[in-house]
gemmi code that builds the backbone of each chain (N, CA, C; Angstrom):
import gemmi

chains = {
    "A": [
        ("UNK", (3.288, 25.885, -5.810), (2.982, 24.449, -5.788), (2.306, 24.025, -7.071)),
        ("UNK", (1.212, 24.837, -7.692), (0.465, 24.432, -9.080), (1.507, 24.609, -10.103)),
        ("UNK", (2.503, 25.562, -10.164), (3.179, 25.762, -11.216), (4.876, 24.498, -11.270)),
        ("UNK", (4.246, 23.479, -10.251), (4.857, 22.423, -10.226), (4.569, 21.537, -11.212)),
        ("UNK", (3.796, 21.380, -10.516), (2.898, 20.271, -11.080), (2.349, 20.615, -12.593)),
        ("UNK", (2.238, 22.186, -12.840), (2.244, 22.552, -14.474), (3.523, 21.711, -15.037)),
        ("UNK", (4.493, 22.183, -14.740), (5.449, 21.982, -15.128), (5.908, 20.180, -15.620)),
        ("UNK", (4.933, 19.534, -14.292), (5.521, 17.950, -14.472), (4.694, 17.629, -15.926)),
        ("UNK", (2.846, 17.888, -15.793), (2.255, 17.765, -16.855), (2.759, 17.861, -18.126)),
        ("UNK", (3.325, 19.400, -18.305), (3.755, 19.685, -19.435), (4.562, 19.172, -19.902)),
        ("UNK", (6.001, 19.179, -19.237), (7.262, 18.227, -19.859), (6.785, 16.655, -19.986)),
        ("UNK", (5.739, 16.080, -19.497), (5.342, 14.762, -19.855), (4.756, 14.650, -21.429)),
        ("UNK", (4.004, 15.709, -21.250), (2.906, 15.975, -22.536), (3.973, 15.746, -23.505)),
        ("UNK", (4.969, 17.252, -23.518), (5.591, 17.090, -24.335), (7.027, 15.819, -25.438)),
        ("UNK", (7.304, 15.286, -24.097), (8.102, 14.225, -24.512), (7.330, 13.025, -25.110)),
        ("UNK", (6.146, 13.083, -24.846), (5.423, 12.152, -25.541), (4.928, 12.508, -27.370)),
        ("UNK", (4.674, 13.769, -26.902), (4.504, 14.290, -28.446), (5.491, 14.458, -29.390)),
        ("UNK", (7.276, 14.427, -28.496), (8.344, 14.223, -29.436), (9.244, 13.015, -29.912)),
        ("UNK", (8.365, 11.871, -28.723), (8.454, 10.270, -29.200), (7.908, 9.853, -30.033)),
        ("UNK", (6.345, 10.731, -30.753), (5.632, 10.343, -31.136), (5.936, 10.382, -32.513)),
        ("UNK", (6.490, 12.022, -32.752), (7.202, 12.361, -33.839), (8.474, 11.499, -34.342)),
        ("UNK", (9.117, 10.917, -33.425), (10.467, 10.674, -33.889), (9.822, 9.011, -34.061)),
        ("UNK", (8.793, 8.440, -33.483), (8.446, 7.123, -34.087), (7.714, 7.262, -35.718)),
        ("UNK", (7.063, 8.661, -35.798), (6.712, 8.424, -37.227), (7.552, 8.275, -38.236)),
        ("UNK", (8.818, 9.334, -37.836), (9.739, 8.912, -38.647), (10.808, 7.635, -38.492)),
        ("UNK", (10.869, 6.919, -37.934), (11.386, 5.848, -37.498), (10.669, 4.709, -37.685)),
        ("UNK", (9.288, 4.481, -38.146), (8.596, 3.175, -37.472), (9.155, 2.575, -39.536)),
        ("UNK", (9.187, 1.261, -39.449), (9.299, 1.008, -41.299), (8.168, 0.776, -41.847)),
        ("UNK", (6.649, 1.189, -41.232), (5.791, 0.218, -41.812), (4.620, 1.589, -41.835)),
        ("UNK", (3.839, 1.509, -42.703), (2.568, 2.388, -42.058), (1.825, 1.751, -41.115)),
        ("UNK", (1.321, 0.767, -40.714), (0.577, 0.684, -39.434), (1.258, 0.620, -38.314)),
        ("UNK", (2.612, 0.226, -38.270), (2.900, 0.440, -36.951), (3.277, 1.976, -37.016)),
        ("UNK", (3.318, 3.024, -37.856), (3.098, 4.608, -37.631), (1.502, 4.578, -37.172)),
        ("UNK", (0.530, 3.734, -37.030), (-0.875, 4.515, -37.004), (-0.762, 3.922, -35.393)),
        ("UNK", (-0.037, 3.174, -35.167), (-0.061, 2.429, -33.829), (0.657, 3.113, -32.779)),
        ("UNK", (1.443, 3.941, -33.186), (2.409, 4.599, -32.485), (1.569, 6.096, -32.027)),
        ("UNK", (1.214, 6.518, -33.561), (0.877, 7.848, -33.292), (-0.289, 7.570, -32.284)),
        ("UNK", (-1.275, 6.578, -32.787), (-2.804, 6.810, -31.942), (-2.494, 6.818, -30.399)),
        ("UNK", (-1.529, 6.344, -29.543), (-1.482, 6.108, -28.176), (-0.665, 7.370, -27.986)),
        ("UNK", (0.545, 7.363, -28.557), (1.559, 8.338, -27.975), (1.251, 9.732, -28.154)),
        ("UNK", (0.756, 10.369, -29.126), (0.503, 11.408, -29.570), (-1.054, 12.126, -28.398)),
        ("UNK", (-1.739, 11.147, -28.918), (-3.422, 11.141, -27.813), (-2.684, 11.431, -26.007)),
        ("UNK", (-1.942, 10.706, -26.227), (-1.568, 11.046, -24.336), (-0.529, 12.103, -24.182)),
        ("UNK", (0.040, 12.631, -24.797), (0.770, 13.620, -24.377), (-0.159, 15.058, -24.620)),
        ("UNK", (-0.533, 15.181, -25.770), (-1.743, 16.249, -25.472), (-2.635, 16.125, -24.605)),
        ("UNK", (-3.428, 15.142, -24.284), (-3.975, 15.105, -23.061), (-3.611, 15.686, -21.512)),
        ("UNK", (-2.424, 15.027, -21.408), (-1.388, 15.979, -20.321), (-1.119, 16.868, -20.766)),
        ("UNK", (-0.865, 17.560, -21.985), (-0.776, 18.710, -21.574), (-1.932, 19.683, -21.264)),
        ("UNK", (-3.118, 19.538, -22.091), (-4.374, 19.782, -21.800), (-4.686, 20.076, -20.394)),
        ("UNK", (-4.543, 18.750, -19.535), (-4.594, 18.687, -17.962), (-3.780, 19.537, -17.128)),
        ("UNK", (-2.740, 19.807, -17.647), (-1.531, 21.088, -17.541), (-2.271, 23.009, -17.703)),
        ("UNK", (-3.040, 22.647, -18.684), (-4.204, 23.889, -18.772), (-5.131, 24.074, -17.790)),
        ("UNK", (-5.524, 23.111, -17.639), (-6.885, 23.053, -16.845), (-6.353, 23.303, -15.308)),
        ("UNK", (-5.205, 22.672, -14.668), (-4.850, 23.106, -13.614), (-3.947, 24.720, -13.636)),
        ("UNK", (-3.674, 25.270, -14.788), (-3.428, 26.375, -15.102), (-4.097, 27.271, -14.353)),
        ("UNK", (-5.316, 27.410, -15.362), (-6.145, 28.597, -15.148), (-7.087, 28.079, -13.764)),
        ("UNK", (-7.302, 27.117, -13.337), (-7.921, 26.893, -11.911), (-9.117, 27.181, -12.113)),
        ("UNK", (-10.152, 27.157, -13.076), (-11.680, 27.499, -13.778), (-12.558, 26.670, -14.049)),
        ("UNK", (-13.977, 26.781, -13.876), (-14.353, 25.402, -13.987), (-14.738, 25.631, -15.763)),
        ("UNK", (-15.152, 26.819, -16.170), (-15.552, 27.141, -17.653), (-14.098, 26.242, -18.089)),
        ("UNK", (-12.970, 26.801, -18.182), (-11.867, 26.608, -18.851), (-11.314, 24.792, -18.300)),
        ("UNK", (-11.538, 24.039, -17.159), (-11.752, 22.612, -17.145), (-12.521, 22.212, -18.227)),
        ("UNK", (-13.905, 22.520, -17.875), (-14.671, 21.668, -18.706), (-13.912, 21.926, -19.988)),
        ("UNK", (-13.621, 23.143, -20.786), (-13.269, 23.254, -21.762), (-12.123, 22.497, -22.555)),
        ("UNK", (-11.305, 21.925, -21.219), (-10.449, 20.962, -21.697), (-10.825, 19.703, -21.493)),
        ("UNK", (-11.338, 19.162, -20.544), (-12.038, 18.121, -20.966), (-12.480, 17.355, -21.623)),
        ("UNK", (-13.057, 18.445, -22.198), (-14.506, 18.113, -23.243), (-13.207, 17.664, -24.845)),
        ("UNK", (-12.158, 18.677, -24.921), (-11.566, 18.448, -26.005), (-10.429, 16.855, -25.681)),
        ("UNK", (-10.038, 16.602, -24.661), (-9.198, 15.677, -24.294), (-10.348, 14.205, -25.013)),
        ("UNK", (-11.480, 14.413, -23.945), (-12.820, 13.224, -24.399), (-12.991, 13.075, -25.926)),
        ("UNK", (-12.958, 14.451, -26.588), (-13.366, 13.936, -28.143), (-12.165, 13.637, -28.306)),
        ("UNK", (-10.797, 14.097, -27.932), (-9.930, 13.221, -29.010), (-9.378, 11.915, -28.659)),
        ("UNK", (-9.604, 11.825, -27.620), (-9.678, 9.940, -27.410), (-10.579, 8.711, -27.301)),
        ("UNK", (-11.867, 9.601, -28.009), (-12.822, 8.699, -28.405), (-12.317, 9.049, -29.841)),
        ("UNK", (-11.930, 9.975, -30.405), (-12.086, 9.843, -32.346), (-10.290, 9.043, -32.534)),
        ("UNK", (-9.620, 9.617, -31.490), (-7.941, 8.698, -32.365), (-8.119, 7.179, -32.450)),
        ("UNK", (-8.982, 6.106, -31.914), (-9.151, 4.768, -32.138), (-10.095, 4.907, -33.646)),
        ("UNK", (-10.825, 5.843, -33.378), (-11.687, 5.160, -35.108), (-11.104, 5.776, -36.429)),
        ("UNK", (-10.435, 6.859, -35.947), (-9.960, 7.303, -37.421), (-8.720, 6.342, -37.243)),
        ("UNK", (-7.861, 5.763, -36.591), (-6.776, 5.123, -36.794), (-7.678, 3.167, -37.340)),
        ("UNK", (-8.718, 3.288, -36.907), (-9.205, 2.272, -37.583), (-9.795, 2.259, -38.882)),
        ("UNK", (-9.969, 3.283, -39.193), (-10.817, 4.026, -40.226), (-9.541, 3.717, -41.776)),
        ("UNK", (-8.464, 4.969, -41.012), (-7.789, 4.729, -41.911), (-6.193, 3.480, -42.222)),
        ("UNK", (-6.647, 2.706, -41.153), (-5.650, 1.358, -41.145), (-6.509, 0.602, -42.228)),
        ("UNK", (-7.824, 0.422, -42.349), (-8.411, -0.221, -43.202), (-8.334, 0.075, -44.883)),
        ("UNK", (-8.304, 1.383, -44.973), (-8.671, 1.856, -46.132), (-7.004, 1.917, -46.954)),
        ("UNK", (-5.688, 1.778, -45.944), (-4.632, 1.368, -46.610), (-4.097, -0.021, -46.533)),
        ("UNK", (-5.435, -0.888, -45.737), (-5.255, -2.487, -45.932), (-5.728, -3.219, -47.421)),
        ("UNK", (-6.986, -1.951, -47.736), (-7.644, -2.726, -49.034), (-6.809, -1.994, -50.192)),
        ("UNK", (-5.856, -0.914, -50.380), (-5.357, 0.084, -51.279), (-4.058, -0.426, -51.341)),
        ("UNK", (-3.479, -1.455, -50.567), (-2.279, -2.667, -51.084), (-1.134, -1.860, -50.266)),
        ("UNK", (-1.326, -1.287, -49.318), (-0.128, -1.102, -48.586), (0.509, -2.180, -47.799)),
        ("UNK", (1.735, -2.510, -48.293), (2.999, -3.690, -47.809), (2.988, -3.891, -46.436)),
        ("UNK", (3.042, -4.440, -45.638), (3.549, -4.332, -44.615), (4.680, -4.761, -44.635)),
        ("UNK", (5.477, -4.686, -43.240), (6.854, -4.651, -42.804), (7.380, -5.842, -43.168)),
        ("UNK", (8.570, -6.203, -44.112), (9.090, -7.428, -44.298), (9.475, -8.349, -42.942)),
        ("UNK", (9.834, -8.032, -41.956), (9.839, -8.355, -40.864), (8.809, -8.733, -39.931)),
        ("UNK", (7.761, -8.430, -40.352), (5.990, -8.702, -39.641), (6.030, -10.106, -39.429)),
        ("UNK", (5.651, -10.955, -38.824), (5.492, -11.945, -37.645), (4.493, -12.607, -38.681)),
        ("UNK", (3.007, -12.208, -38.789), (2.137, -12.602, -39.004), (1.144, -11.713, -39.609)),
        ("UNK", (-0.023, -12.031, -40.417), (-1.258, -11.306, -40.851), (-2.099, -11.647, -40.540)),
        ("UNK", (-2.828, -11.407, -39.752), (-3.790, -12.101, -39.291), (-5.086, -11.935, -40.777)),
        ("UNK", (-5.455, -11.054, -41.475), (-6.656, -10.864, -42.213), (-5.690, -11.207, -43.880)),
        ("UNK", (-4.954, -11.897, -43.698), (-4.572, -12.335, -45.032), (-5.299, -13.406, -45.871)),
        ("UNK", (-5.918, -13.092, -46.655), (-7.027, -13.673, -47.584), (-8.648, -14.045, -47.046)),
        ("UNK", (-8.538, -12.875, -46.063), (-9.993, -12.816, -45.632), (-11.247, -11.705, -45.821)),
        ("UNK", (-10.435, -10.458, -46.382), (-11.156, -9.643, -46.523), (-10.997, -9.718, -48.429)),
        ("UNK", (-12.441, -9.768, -49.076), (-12.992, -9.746, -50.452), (-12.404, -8.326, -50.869)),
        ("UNK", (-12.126, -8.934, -52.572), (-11.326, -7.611, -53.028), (-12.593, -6.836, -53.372)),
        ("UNK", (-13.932, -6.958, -54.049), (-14.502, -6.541, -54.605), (-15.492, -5.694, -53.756)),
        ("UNK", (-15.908, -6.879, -53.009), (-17.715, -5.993, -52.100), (-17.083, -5.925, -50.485)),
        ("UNK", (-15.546, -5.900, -50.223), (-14.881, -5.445, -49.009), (-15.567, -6.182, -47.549)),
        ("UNK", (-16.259, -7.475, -48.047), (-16.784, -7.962, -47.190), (-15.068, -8.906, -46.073)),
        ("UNK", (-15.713, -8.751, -44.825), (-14.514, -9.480, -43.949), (-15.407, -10.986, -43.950)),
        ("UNK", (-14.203, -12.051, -44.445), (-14.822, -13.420, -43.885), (-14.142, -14.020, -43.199)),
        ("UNK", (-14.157, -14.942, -41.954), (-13.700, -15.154, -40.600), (-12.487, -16.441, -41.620)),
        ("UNK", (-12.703, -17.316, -42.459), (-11.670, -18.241, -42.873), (-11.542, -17.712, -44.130)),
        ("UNK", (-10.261, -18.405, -44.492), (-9.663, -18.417, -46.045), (-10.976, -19.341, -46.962)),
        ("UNK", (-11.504, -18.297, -48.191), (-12.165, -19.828, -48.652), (-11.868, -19.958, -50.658)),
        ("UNK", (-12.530, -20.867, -50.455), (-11.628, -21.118, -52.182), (-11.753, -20.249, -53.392)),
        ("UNK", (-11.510, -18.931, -53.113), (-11.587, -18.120, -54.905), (-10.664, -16.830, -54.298)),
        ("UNK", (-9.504, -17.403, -54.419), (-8.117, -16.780, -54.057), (-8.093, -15.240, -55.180)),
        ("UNK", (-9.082, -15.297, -56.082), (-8.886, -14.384, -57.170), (-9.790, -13.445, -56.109)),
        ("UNK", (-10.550, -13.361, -55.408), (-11.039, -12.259, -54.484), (-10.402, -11.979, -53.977)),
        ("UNK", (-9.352, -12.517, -52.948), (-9.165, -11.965, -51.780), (-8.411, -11.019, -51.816)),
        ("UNK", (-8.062, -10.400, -50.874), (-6.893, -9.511, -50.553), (-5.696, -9.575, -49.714)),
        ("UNK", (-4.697, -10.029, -50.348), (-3.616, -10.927, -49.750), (-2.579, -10.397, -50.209)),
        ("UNK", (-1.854, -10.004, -48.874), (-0.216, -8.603, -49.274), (0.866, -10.053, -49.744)),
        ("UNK", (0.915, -10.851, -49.629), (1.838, -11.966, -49.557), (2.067, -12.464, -51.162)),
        ("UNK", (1.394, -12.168, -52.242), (1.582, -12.505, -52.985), (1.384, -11.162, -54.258)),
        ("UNK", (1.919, -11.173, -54.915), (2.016, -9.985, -55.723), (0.870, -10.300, -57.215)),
        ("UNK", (0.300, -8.783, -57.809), (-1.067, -9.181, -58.494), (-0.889, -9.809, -59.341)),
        ("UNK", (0.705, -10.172, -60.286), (0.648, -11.127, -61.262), (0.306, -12.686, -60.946)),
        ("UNK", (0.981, -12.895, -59.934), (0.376, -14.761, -59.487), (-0.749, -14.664, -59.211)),
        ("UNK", (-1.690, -13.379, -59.050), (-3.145, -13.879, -59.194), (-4.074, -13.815, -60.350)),
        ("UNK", (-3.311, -13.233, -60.863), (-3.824, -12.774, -62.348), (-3.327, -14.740, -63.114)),
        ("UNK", (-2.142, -14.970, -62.913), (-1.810, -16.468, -63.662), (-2.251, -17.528, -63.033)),
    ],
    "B": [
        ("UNK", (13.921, 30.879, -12.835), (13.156, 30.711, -14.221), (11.412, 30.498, -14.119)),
        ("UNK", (10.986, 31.107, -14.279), (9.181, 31.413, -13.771), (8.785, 30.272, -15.058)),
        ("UNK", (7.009, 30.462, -14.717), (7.000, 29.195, -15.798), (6.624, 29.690, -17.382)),
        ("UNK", (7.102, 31.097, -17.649), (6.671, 31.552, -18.425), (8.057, 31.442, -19.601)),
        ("UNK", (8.992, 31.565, -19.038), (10.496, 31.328, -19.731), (10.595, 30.016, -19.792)),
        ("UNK", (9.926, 28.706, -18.974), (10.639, 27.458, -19.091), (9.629, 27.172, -20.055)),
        ("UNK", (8.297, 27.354, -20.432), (7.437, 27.267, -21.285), (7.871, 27.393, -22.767)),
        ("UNK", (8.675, 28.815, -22.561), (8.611, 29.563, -23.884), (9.986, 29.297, -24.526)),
        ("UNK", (11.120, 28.923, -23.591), (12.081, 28.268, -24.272), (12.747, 27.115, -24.076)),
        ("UNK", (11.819, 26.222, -23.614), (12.429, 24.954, -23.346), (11.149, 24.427, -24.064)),
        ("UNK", (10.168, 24.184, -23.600), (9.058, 23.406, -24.501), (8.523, 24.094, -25.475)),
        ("UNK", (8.311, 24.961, -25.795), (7.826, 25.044, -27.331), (8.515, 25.088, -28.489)),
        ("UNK", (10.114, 25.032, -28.122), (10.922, 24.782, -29.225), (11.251, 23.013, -29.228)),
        ("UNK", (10.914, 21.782, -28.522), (10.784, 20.916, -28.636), (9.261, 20.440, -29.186)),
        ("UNK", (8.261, 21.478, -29.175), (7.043, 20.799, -29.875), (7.282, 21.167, -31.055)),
        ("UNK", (8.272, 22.179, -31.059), (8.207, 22.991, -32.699), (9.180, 21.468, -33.569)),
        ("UNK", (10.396, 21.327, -33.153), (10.989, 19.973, -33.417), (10.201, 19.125, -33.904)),
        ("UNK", (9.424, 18.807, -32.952), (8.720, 17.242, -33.868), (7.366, 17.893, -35.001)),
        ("UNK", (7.076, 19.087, -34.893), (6.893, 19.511, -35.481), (7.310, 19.594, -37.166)),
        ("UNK", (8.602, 19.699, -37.068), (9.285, 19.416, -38.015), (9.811, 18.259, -38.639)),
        ("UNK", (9.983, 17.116, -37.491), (9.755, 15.416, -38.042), (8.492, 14.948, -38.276)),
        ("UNK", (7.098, 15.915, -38.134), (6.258, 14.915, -38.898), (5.693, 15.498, -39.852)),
        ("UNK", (6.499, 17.023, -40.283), (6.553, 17.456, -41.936), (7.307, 17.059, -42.619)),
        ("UNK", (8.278, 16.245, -42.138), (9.241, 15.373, -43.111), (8.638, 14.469, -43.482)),
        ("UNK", (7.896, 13.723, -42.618), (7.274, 12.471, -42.607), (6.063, 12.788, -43.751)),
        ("UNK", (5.444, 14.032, -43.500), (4.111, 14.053, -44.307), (5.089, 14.349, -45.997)),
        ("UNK", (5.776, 15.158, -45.911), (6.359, 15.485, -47.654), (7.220, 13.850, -48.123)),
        ("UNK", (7.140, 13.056, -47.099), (8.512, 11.833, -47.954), (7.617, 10.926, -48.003)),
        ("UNK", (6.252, 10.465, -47.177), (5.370, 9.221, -47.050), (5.452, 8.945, -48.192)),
        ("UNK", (5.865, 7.980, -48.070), (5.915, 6.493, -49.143), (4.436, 6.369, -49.958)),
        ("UNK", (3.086, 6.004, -49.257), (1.954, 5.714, -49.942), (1.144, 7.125, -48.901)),
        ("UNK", (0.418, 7.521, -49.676), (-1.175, 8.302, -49.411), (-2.241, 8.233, -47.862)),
        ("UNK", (-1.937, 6.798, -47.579), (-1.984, 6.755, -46.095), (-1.084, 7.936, -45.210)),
        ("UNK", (0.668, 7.377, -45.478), (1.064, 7.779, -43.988), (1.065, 9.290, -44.208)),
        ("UNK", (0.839, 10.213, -45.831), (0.628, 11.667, -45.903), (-0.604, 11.984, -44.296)),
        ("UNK", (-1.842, 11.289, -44.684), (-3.035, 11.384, -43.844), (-2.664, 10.948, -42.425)),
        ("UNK", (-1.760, 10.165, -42.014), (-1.651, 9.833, -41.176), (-1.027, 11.306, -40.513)),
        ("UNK", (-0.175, 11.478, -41.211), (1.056, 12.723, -40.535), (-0.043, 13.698, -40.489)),
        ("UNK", (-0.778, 14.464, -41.704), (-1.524, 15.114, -41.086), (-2.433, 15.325, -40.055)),
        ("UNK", (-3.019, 13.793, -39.896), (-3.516, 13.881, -38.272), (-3.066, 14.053, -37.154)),
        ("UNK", (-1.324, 13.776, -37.011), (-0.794, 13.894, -35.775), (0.020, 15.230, -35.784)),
        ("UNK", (0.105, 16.016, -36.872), (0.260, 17.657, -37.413), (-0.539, 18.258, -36.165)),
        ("UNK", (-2.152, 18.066, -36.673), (-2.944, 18.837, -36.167), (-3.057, 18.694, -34.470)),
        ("UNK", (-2.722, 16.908, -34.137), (-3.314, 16.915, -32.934), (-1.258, 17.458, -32.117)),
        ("UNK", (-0.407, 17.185, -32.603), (0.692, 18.669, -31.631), (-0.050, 19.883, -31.546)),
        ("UNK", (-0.300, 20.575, -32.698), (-0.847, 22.087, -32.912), (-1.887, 21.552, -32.262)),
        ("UNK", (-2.983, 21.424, -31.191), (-3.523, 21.375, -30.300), (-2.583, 21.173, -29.199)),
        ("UNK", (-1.786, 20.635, -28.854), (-0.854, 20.873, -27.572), (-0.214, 22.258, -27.887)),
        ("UNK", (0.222, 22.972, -28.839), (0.910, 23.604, -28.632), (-0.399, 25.328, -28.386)),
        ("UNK", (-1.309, 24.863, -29.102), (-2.344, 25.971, -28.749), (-2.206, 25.968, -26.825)),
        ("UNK", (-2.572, 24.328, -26.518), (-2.643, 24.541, -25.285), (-1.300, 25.305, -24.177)),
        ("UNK", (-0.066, 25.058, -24.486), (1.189, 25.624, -24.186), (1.024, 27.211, -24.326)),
        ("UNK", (0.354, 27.768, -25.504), (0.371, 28.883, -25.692), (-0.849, 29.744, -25.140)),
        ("UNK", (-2.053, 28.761, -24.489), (-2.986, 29.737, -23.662), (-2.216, 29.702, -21.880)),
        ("UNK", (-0.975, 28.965, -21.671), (-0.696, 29.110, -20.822), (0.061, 29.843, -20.713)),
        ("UNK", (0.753, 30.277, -21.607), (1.834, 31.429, -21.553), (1.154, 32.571, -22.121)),
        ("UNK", (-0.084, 32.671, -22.370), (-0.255, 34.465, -22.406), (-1.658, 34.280, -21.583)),
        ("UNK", (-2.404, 33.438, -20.886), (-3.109, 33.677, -19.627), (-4.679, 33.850, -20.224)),
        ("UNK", (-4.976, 33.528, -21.725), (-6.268, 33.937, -22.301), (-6.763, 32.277, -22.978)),
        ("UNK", (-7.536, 31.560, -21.848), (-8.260, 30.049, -22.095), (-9.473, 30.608, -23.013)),
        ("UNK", (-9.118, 31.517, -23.606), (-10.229, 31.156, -25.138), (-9.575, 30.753, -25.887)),
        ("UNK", (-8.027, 30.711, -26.448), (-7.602, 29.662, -27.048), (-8.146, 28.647, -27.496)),
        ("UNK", (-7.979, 28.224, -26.145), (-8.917, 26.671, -26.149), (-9.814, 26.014, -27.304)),
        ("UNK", (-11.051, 26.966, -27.323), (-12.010, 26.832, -27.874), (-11.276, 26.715, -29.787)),
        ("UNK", (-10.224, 27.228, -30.392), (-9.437, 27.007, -31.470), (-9.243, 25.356, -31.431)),
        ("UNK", (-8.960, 25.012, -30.337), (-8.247, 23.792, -30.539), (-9.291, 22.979, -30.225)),
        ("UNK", (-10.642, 22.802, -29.672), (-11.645, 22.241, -30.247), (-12.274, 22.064, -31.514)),
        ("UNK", (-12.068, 23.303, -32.167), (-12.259, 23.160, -33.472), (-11.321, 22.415, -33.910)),
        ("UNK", (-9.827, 22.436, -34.063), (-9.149, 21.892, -34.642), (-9.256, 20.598, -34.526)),
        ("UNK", (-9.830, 19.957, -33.566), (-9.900, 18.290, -33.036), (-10.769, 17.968, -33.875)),
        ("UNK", (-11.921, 18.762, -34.204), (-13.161, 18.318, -35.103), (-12.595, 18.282, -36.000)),
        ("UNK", (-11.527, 18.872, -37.105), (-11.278, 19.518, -38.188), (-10.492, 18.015, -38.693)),
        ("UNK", (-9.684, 17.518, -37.488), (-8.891, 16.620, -37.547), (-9.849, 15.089, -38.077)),
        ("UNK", (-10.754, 15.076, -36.968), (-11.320, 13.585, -37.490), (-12.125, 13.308, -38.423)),
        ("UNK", (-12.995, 15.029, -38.884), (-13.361, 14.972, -40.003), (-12.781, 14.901, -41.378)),
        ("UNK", (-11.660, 15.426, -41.570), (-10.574, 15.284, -42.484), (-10.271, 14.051, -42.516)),
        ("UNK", (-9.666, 12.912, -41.518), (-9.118, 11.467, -41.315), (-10.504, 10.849, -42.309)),
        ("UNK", (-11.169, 10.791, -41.633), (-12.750, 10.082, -41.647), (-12.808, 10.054, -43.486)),
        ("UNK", (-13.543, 11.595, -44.075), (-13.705, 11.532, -44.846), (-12.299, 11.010, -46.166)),
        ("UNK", (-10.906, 10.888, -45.788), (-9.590, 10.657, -46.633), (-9.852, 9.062, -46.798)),
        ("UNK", (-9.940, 8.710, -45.525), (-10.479, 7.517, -45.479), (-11.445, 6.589, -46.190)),
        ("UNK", (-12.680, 7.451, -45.889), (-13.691, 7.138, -47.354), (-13.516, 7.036, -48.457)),
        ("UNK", (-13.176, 7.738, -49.140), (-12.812, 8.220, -50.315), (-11.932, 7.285, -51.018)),
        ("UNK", (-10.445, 6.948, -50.145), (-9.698, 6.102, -50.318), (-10.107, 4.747, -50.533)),
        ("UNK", (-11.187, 4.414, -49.745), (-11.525, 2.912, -49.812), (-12.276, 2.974, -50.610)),
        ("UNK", (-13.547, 3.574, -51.309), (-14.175, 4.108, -52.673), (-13.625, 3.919, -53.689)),
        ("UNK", (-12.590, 4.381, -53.541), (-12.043, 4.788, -54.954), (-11.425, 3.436, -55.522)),
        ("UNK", (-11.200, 2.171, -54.751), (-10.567, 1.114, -54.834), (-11.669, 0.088, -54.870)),
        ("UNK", (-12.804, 0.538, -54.525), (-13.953, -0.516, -55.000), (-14.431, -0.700, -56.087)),
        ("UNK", (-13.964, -1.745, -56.813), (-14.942, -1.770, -57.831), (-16.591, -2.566, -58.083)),
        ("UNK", (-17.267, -2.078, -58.871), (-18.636, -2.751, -59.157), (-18.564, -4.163, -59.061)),
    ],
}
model = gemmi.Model(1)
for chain_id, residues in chains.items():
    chain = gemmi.Chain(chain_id)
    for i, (resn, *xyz) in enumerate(residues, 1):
        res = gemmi.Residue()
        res.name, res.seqid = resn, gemmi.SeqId(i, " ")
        for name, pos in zip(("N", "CA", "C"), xyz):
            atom = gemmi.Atom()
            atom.name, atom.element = name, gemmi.Element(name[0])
            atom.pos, atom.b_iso = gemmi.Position(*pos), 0.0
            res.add_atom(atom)
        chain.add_residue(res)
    model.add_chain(chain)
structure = gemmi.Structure()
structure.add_model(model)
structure.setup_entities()
């Protein structure tokens, strides 16, 4: 009966971890790769993790997965925020197809400050929509 | 088929797979981000697959590898991160 239910865990885990893969290579944009990986990737190891833990039937070897499932779905939101930011200010394009920007000419090029409106010294901001010569002229 | 054969040749040659689409992904990334990116989701499979592999040889000290590796992971992200946005600040 447990080596059922191993079994459902695992093949879940895993198809998630090979959606996850085939969206990195598939997605056209880097953030929607950081968007993909942080959910899809985080939950299929998790199940499989949970696939361990009902494995060995232990409470040492539970907690032990646990404890690793908890840190990595408290750290995949901040490093995916961490590093969505640091290729927002380093001029990575987004998707020609993107809808909308929401932080387009709000975050300062210089002291990386976020300001809630657009305001008048366009030579700060940081804005994917226009390329550095029209701000330079 | 016990769960030691459906383990060993049905799922770990599909983790090994994407395995291999997100070393494509890390050697072709376009900008310096999605390299860091791929390496984070490198490390966090190789934590599923540690976990696959303390189930097929029956020894949950494994485990304790792939805690480290989780640390190894966000400290690596974290600090690429820093650095990156540093290096683009100017005075």
């Amino acid at each position: 009966m447990s080596s059922v239910i191993i079994v459902i865990l695992v093949t879940l885990g895993t198809l998630f971890v090979l959606l996850s893969a085939i969206g990195l290579v598939r997605m056209p944009d880097t953030y929607m790769r950081i968007s993909v990986n942080t959910k899809a990737a985080t939950l299929g190891v998790g199940l499989i993790l949970v696939g361990t833990a009902v494995f060995f039937n232990d409470l040492s070897t539970t907690s032990r997965a646990l404890v690793i499932i908890l840190f990595v779905f408290l750290t995949a939101p901040v490093s995916a925020h961490l590093i969505g930011r640091a290729s927002y200010f380093m001029g990575v394009k987004l998707w020609k197809g993107s809808v909308m920007d929401d932080l387009r000419g709000k975050y300062q090029k210089n002291s990386h400050v976020l300001k809630s409106e657009i305001d008048d010294t366009p030579r700060n901001n940081v804005d994917h929509s226009r390329s550095e010569d029209d701000i330079v002229k | 088929m016990t769960l030691t054969d459906y383990l060993y040749y049905i799922i770990l040659p599909i983790l090994a797979f994407s395995v291999l689409l997100i070393v494509y992904r890390f050697i072709k990334g376009p900008s310096i981000a999605d390299k860091i990116i791929a390496l984070d989701v490198l490390i966090t499979t190789g934590i599923g697959i540690i976990g696959v592999y303390s189930i097929i040889h029956g020894r949950s000290t494994f485990l304790d590898t792939a805690m480290i590796l989780a640390l190894i992971a966000f400290l690596s992200t974290v600090a690429f991160s820093y650095y990156l946005e540093k290096r683009n600040r100017k005075k």
